[in-house]
PATORVO-757858 format. One record per atom (N, C-alpha, C, CB): residue in one letter; x, y, z. Coordinates in steps of 0.02 Angstrom, whole numbers, plus 50000, padded with zeros to 5 digits. Glycine has a CB too. Layout:
AXYZ;...
// end
This chain:
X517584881850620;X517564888750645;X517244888850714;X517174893350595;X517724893850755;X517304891450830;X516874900650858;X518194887450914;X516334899250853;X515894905350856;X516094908950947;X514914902150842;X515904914550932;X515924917451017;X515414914051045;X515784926051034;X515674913651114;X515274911651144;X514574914151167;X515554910451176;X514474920151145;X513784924051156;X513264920851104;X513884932951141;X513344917151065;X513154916451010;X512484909351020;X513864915350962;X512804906751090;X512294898651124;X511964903751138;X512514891651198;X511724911351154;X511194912451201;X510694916651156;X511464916351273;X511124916351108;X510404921751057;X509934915651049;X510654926150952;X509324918351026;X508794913251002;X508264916950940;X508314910851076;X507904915550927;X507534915950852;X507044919650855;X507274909850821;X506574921150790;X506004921350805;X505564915950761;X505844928150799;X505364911650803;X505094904350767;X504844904950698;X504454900850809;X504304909250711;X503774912750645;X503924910650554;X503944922850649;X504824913150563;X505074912050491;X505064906350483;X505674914150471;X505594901750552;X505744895350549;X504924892850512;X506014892050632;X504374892850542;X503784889450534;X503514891250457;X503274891550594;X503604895850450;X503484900650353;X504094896950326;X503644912650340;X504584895050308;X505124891350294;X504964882050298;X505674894250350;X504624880150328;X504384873850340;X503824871150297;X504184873750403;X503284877450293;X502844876350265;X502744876750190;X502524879050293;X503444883050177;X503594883250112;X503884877050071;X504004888150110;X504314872650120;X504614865850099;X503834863550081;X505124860550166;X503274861450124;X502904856650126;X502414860150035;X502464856050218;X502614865350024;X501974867549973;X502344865549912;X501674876649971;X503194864449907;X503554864249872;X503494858149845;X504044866049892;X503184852349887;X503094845049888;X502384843249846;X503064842349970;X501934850449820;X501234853049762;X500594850949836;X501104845149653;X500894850749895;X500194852749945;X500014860049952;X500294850450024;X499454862649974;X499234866649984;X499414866650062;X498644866649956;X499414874750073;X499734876150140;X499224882650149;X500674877750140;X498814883850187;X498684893050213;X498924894850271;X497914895750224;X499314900550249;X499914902550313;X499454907350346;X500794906750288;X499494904750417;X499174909450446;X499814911150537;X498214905650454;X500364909050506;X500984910950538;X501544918750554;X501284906850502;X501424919050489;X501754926850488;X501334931050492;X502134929250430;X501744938050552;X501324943650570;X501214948450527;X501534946550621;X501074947850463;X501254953550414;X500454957550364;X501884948850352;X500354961350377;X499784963550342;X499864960450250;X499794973050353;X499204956850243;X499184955050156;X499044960350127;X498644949750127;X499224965050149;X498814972350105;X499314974350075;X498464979450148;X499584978850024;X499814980949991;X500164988850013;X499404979849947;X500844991750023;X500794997950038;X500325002650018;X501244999750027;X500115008250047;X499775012150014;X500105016449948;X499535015950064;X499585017349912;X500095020349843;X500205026349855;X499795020449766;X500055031549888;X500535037149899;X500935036849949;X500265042749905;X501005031649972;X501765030150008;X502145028749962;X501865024350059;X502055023449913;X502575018749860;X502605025549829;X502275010849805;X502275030449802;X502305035049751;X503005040149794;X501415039149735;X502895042349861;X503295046249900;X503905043549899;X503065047149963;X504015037949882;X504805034449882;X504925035949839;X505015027849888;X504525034049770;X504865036049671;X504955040549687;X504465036349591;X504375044049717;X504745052249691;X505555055649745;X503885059849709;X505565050949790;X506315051449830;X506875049349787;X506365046649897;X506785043849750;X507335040749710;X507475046149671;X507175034149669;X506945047849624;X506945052449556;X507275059749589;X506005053849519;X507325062049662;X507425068349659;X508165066349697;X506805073849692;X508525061049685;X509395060149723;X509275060349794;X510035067249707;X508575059749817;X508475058249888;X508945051149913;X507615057049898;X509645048749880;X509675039549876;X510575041749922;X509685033849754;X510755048149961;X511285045549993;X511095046150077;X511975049849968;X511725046050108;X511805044750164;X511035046950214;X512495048350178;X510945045150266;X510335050350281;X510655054750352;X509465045450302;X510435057450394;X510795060150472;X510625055250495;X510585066750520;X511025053350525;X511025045250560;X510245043550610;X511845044750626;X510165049850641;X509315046250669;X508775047550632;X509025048950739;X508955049850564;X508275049650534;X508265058550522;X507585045550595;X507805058850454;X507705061950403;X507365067950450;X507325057950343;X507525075550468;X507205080750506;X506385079350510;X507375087850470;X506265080550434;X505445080750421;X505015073650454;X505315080850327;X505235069050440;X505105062150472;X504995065650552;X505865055550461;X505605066250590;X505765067850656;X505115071250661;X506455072150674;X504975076350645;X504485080550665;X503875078950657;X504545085750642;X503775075750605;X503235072250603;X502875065350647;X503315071050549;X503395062250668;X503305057950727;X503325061450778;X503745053050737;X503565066650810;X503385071450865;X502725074850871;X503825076450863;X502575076150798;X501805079050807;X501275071250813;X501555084950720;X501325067850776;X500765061350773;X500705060850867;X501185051750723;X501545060150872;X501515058150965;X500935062751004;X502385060651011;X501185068350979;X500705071751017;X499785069051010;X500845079450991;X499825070850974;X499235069750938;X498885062750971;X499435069050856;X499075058850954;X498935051750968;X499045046651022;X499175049550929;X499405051251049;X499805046551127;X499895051651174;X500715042451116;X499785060451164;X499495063551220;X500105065451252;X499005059251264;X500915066951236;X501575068651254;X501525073051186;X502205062051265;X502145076951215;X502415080151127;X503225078951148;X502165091551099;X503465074751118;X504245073451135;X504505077951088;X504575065651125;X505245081451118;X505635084451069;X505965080750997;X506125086751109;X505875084750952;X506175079650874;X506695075850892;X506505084150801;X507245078350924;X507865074850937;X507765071250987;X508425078450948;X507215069651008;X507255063051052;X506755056451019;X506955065251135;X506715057850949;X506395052750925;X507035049550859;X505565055850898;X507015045150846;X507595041250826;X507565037050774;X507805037750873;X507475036150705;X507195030750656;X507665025350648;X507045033650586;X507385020750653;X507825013750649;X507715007250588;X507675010050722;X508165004350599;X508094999050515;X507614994550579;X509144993350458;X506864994350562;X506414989550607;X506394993450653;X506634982350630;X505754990250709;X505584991150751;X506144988150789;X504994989750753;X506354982150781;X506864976250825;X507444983650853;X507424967450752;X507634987450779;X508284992650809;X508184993650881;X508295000750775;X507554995150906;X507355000250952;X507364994751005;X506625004850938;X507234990951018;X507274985651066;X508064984251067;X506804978951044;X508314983351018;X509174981451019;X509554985551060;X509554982150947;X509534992451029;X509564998251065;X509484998051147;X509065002351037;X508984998151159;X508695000951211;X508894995351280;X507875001951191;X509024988651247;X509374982751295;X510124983151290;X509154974651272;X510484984851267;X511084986951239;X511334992751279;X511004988551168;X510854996851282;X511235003851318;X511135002351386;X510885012051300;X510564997751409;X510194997151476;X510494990851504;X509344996651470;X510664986151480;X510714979551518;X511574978551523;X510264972651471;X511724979151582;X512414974451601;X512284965851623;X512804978451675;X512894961151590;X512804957351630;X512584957051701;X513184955651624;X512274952251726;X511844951151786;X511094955051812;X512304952351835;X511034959751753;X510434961751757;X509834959351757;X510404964451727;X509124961351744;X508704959551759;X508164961451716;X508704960551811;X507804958151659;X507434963751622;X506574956251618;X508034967451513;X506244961751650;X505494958651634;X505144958751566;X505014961951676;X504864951851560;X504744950151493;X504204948751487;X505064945851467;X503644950551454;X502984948151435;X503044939351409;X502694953751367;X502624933551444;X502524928651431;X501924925451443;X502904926651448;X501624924051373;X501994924651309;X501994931751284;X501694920051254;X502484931651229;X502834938151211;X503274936751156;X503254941351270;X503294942551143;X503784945451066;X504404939551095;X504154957551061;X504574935151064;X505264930551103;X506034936051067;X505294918551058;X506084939351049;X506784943051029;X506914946351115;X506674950750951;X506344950251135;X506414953151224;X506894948351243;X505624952551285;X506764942351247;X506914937951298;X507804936451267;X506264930351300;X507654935351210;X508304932051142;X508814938051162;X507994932451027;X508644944951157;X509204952451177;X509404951951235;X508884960151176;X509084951151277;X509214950651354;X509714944951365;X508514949051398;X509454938251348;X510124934551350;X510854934751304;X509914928551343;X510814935451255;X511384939551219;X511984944551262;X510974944551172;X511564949251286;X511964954051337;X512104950551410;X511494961151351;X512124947251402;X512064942851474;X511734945551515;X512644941251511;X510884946651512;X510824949951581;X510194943851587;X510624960251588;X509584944051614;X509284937251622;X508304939851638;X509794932151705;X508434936151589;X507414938651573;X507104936051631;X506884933951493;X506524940951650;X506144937851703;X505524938851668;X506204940851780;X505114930251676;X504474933651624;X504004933951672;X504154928951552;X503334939151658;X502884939751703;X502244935951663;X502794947451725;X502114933651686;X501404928151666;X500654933851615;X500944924651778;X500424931251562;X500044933251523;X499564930751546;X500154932651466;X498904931851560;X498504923051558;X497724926251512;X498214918251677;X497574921251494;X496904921651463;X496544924351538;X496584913351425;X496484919851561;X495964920651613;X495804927851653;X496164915851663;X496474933451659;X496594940051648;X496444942651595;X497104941551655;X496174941051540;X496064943151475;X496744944151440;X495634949351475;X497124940151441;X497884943351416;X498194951651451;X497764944651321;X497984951351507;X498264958251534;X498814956951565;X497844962151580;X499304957551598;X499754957451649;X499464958951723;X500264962051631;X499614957551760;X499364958351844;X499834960751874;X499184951851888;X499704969151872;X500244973051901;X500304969951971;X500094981251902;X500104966652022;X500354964952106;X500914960352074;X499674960152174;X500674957452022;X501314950852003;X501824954351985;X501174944951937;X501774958051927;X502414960251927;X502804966051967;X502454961351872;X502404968452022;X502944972752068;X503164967052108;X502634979652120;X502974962352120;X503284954352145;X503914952152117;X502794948152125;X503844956052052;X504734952252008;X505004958152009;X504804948351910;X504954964252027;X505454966752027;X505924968552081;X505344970252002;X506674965252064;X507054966352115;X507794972252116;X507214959452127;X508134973452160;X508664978052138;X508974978252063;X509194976852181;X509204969552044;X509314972451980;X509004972051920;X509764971051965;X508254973451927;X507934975551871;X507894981951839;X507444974251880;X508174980551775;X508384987051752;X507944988451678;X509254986851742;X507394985451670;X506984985751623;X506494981751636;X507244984651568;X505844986251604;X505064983051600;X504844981851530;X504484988151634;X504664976251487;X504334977051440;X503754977651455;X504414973451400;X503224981851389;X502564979851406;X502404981251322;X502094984651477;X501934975551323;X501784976051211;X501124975951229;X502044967451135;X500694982151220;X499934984051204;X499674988351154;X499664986851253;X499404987551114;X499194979051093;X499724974851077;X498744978151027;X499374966751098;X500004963051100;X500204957851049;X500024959951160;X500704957451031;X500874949450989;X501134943251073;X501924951350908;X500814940251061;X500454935151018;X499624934051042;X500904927751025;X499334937051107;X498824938751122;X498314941451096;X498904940651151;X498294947951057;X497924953551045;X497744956451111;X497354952151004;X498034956851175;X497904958351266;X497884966351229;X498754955751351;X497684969951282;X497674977651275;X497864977751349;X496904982151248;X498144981151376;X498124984151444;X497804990351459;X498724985151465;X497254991851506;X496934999951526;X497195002451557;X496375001551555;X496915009951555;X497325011551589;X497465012051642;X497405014051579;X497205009151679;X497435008051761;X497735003151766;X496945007451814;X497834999051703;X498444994251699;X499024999751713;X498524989851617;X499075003551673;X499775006251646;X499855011051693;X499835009351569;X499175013051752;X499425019151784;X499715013851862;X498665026651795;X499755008651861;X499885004151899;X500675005951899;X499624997251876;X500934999951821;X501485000351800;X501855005351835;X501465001051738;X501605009951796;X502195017951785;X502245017851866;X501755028151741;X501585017351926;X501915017451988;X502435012852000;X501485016752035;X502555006251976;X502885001552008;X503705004651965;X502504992451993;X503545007851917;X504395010051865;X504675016551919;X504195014851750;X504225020451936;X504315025751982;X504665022452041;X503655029152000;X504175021452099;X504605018252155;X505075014652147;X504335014952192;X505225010552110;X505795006252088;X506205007952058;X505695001852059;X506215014052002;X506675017451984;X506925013551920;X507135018652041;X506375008451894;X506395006251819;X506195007951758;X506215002251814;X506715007751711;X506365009851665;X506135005051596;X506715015051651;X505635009451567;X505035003051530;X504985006751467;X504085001651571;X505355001551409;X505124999751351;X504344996251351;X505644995251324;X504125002251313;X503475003051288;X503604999651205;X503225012051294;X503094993551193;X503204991651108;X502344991951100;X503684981651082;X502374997251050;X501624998251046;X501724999650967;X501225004851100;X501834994750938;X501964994250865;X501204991050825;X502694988650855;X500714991650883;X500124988050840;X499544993250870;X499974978250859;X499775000850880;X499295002950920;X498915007850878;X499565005550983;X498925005850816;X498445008950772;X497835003850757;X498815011050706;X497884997250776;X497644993350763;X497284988850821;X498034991350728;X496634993750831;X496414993250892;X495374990450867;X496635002450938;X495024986950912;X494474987650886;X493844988850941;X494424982050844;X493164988850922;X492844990450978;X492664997151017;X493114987451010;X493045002650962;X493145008151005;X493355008651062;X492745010551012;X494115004851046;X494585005151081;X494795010451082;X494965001451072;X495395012551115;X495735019251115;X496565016151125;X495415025151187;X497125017151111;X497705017551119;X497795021051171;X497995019451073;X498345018451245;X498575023751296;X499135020651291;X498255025051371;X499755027251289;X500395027451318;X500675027451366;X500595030151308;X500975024351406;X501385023951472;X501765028751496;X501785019451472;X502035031851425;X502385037151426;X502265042851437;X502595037651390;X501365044051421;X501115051251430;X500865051151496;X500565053851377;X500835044851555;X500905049051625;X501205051351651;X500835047951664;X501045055751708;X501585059651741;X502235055551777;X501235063951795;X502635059051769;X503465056451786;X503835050651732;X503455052051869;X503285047251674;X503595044551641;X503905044951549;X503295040751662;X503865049751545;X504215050351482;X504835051351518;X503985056151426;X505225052651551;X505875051451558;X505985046151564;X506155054051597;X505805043551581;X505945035251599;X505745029551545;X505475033051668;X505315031951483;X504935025951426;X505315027051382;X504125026351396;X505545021251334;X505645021651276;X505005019051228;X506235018351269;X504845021351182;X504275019651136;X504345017651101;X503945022451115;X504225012051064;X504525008150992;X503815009150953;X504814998151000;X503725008550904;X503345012050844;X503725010250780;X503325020450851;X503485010350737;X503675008550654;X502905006350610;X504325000350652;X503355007250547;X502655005550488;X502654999650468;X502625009250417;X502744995550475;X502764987550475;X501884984550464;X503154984550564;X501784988050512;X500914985450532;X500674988250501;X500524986050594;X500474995650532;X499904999050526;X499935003050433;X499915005150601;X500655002850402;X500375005550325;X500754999950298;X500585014550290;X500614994150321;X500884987750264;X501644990450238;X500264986950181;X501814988050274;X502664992550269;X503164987050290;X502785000550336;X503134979650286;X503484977250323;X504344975650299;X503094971950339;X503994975750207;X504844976050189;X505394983350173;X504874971950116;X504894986750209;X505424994550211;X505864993550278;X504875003450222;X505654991450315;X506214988550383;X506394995750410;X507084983250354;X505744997650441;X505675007650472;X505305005450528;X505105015350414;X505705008950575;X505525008250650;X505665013950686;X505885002850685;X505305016250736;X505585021550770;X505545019950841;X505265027950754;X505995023250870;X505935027550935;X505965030650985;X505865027750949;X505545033151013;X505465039351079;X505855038851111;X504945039951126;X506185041951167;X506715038351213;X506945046251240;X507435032551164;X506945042951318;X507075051551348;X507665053851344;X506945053151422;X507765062251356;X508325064751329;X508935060251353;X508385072051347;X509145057551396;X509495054751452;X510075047951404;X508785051151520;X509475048151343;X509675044451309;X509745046251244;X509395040051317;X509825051151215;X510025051051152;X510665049251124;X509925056051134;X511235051451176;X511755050751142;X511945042651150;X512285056051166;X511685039551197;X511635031751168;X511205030451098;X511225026951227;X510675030451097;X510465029451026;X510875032650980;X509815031651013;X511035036450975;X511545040450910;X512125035850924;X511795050450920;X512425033950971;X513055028050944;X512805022750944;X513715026750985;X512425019650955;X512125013550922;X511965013650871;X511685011150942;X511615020150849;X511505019750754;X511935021350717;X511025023950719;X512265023550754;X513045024550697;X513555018050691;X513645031450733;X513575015250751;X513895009750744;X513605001650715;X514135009750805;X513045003950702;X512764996850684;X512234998950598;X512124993250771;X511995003150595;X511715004550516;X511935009650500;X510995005250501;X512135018350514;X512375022150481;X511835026950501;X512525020250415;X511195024550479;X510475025250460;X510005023750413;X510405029450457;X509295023650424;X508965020050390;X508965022150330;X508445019350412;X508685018550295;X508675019450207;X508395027150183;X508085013050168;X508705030950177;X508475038450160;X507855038150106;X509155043150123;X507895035250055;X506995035950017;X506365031150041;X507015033649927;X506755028050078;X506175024950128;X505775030150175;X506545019450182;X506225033950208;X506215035950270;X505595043850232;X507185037450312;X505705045150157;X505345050250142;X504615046050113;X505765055450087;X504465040550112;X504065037450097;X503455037550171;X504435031050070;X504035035750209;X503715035450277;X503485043650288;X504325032250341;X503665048950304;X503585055250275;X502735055850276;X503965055750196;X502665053250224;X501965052650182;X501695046950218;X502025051050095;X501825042950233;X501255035950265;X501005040750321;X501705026750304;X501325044050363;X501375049350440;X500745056050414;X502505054050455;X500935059450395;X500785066150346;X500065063050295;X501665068350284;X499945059350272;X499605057950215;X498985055750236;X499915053350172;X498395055150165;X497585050450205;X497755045450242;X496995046350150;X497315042550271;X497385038250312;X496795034350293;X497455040550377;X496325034250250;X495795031050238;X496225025250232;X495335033350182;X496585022550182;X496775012650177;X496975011950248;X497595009150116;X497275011950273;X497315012850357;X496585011150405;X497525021550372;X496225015250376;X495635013850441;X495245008550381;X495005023050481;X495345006150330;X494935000850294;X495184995550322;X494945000350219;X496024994850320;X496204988950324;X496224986550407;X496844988750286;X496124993250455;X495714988450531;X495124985850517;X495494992950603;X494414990050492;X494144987550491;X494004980950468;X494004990550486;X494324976650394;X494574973050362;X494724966650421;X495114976750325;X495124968750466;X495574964350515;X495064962050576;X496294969350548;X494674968950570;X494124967450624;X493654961850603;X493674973950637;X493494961750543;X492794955850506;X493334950350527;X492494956150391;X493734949950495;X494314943450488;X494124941450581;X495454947050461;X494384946350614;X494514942650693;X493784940250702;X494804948750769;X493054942350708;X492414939150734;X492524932150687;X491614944350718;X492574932250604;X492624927550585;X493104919150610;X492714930750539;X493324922450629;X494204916550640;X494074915850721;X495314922050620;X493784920550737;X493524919450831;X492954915250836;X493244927250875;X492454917850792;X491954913250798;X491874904750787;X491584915950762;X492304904650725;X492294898450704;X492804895650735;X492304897750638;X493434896750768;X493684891950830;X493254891650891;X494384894350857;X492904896650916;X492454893350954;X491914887550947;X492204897250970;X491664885350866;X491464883450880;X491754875450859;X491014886850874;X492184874150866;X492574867850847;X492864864950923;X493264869950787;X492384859150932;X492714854851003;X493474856051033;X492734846550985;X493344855851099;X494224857051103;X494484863351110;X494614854751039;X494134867551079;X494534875551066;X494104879551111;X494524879350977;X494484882951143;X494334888751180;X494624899151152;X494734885751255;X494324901251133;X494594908551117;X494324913651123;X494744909551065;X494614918751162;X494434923951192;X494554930451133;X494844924251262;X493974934951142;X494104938751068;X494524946051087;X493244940851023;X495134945251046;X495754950451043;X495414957251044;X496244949550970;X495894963151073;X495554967951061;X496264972551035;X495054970151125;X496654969250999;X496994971850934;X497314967450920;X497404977750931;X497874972850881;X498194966450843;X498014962350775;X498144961750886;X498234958750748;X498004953950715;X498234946950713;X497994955950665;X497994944950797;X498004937650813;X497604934350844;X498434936050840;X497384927550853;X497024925450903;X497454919450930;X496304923850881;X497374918851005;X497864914251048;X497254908751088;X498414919851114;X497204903851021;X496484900651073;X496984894551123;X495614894751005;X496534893151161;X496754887251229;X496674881351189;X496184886751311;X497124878151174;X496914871751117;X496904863051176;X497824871151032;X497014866351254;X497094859451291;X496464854051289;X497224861251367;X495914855551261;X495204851751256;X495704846951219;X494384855451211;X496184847351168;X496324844351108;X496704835851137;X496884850251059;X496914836151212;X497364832451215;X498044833251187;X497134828251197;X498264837951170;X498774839851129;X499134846051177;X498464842151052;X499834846151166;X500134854351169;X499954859151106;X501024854151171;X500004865951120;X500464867351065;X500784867650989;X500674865951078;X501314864751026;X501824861550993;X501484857150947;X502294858151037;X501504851050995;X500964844950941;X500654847050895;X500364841350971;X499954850450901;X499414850850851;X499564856450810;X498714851550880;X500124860450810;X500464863050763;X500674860550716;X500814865250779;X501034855250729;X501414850750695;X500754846850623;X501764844550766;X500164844350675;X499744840950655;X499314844550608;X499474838150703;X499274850450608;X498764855850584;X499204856950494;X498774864850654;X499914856050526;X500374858950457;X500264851150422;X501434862050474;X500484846950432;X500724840450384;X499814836450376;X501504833450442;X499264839250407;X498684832250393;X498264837650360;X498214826950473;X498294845850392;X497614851150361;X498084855250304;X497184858150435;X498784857550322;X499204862150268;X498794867150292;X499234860650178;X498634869750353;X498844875350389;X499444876750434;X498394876350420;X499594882150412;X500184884750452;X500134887750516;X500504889250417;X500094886350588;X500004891850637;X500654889850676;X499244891750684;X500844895250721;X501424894750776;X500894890550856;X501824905550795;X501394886750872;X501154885250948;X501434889950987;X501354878450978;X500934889151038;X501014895651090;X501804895151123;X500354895051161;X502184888551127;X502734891651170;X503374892751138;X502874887551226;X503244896151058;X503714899651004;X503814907351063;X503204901350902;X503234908951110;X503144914951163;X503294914551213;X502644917151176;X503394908251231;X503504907151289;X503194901151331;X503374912451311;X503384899551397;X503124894351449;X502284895051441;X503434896451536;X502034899251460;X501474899651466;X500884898851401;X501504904851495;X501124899351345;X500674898651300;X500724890051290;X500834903751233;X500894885051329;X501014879551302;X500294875751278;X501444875751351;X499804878951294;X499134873351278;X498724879751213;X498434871151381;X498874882551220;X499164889751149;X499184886951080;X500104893051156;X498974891151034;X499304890750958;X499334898050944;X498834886250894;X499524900550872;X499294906950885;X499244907050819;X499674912350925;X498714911750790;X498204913650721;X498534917650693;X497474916750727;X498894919950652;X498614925750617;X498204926950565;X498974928350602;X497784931450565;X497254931650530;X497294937650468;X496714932550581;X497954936550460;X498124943050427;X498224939250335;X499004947350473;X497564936950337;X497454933450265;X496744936450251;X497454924050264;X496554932250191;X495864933550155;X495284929750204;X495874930050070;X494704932250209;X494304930450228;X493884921250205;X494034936550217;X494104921750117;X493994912450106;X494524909450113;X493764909350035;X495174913350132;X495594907750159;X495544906850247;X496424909550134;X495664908850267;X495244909250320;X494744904050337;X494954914450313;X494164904950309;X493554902450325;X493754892150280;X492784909350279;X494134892650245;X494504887050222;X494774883050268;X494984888850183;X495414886850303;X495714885750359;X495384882050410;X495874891050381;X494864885550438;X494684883850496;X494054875950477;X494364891950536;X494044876650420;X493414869650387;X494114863850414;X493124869550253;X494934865150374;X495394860350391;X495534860150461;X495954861250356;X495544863950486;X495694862650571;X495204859650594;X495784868750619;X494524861050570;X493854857450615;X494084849250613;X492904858750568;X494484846450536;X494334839350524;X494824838150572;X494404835850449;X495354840650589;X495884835850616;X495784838150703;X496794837650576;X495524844550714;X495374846850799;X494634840750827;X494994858450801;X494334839050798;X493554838950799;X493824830550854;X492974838450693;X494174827350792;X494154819250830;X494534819450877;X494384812750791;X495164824350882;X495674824250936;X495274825650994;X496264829450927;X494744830651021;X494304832451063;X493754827051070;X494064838751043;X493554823051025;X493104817051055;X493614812251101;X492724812050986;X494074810851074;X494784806651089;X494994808651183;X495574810551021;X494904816251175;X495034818851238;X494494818251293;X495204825351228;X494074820051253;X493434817751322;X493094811251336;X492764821551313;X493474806651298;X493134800851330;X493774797851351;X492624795851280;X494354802151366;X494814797351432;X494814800151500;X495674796551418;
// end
C-alpha cells in the first residue's frame, strides 16, 4: 500500500512511544515508575463522573451542535471572563475532541504551504508535527533555562518574517513548567500587532500555577483578542484526560472556519461528556485547588532531590507538572540517560529532544505520581546518575 505523501512529514508525540516501551519492559516482571506521561494520577472529580450518569440516564447520548453544548459555551465565556480578564462571545468559543482539535484547527485554517509558523523549543512537538503536515515550515524560537524557560521576545521579533503566519506560545509550559510575565506577553502581542500575526495561545495548564502565581492571557490585551486563539480543555486541571474535551476561543473572523473543521472531522464532541464538563466549569473546585497543591509538594520534592544528585542541574517550575533538569554534568545526552534510567533504574522519563533541538542535555519529569514513588525514583536515578557524573568530572 503506497501512503500519501504528506504522511513522511507528520511526526509523534514520543511520550506514548516511551509509556509503550516501558510497558514492554514491566511485562518482562521489572518494575518500572513512569514518570513519562503528562496525565494527572488523580481521579475525575465525582460530581463531574456523577454529571455524565446523570447525562446518560436523561438521553443526553445523541448528536450534540457541532461546537459544543450552549450551556458549556456559556460557561466557558463566563470562566474567560472571570479568569483571563476578556469576556468572549459564546459563539466564539468552540468545544473540541482534545485540546490537539484546537491546534489542528487553528494550523489548518491558518497555514498554506510555504508558510511560516513559530514554535516553542522545546515544546509541545504536535506544533511543529501540524505545521509540517500542511506543508508550511516551523520556525522554533529557543527556550533556555538560563532565561528561566521564558522566550526572549528581541529573538523572536528576529524570526519573524513576511510569511509568518502564526505564533505559538504554551504558558505554563510542557515540557519546562516556563511561565511567561507579563511583559513577556505585552512584548509578544506588540511584535503580533506590527507584524500582523496571529498567536495561538495553549494555556491548557493555566490552572496549574504555584507560588502565587497568577495566570495572564495574551488575549486580554488590547488589540489582541482578534487576533488569539486560546486552547483550554479538562485534561489537566479536573483529571479529565480520557474524556478527550478541549476548547477554543478564537476571534469572530474565525468561526466559520472552526465550524467546518468540526463538522468535517468529529461532528462534535461527545454530548454526555460535554455535560460532565458543564459541572467540572460550574461546580466546587476544592479537588482542583488540592490537587495543585498536591503537585506543588511533589515539584519541591522531585526538585530538590535532583538537585541534589551529581551531574543534575534543575531550575524550579512555576507550573505545570514537570521538571526539565540540565542532565550534561552526566556526560550523557538526553537521549542516552533516558535510555539508561529505563533498562538499569526502571524509571521512565522522556529526553529533552522528544521537544526539540534545544532540550538535548534535557530529560523531562513528570511528577504527576505519588510522592513514595517519586521519592523511590529519584533513590534509582541517584545509583545510575551519581557514577556517570564522577566518570564526567574526572575527564
Amino acid at each position: 500500500m503506497h501512503l500519501a505523501r504528506r504522511m513522511t512529514d507528520i511526526g509523534t508525540e514520543s511520550a506514548f512511544e516511551a509509556a509503550a516501551r516501558a510497558r514492554e519492559l514491566e511485562a518482562t516482571g521489572r518494575s518500572v515508575i513512569h514518570l513519562e506521561i503528562g496525565e494527572p494520577d488523580f481521579d475525575t472529580p465525582a460530581n463531574v463522573r456523577q454529571a455524565a450518569k446523570a447525562a446518560i440516564d436523561a438521553g443526553r447520548t445523541h448528536y450534540p451542535p457541532y461546537a459544543g453544548i450552549p450551556d458549556l459555551r456559556a460557561a466557558i465565556a463566563a470562566d474567560t471572563a472571570v479568569r483571563r480578564g476578556f469576556t468572549p462571545d459564546p459563539d466564539d468559543v468552540f468545544v473540541t475532541v482534545g485540546g490537539k482539535g484546537v491546534m489542528t484547527y487553528a494550523i489548518l485554517a491558518l497555514v498554506d504551504p510555504g508558510d511560516e509558523v513559530i514554535v516553542p523549543d522545546p515544546g509541545f512537538p504536535i506544533y511543529e508535527s501540524l505545521t509540517r503536515f500542511v506543508g508550511g515550515t516551523p520556525v522554533p524560537i529557543p527556550i533556555r533555562q538560563e532565561h528561566d524557560f521564558r522566550l526572549d521576545p528581541d529573538e523572536l521579533a528576529s524570526l519573524v518574517t513576511p510569511r509568518t503566519k502564526l505564533i505559538v506560545i504554551n504558558s505554563p509550559a510542557n515540557p519546562t513548567g516556563g511561565v511567561l510575565t507579563i511583559d513577556d506577553l505585552r512584548r509578544i502581542a506588540q511584535i503580533a500587532i506590527e507584524r500582523d500575526v496571529v498567536v495561538l495561545s495553549d494555556e491548557i495548564y493555566s490552572r496549574i500555577l504555584y507560588d502565587g502565581q497568577e495566570h495572564h492571557s495574551i488575549a486580554a490585551l488590547p488589540g489582541m483578542a482578534e487576533r488569539t486563539i486560546v486552547l483550554d480543555g479538562f485534561s489537566k486541571t479536573w483529571a479529565m484526560t480520557g474524556w478527550r474535551l478541549g476548547y477554543g476561543i478564537v476571534p469572530p473572523s474565525m468561526r466559520q472556519a472552526f465550524g467546518r473543521l468540526l463538522i468535517n472531522t468529529v461532528s462534535g464532541a461527545t454530548t454526555f461528556a460535554q455535560w460532565g464538563a458543564l459541572e467540572a466549569i460550574r461546580g466546587p473546585q476544592d479537588e482542583v485547588d488540592a490537587m495543585v497543591a498536591e503537585f506543588g509538594a511533589r515539584r519541591d520534592l522531585v526538585v530538590d532531590g535532583l538537585n541534589a544528585i551529581p551531574g543534575v542541574a534543575c531550575r524550579r517550575p512555576a507550573g505545570a507538572f514537570y521538571a526539565f533538569p540540565d542532565i550534561s554534568g552526566t556526560g550523557l545526552d538526553g537521549a542516552a540517560l533516558a535510555e539508561r534510567l529505563l533498562h538499569e533504574a526502571g524509571v521512565a522519563v522522556l529526553a529533552g529532544t522528544a521537544f526539540g533541538g534545544v532540550g538535548r542535555s534535557h530529560i523531562r519529569i513528570s511528577y504527576a505520581n505519588s510522592r513514595e514513588n517519586l521519592t523511590e525514583a529519584l533513590a534509582r536515578m541517584r545509583a545510575v546518575i551519581e557514577p556517570l557524573a564522577r566518570g564526567a568530572s574526572s575527564r
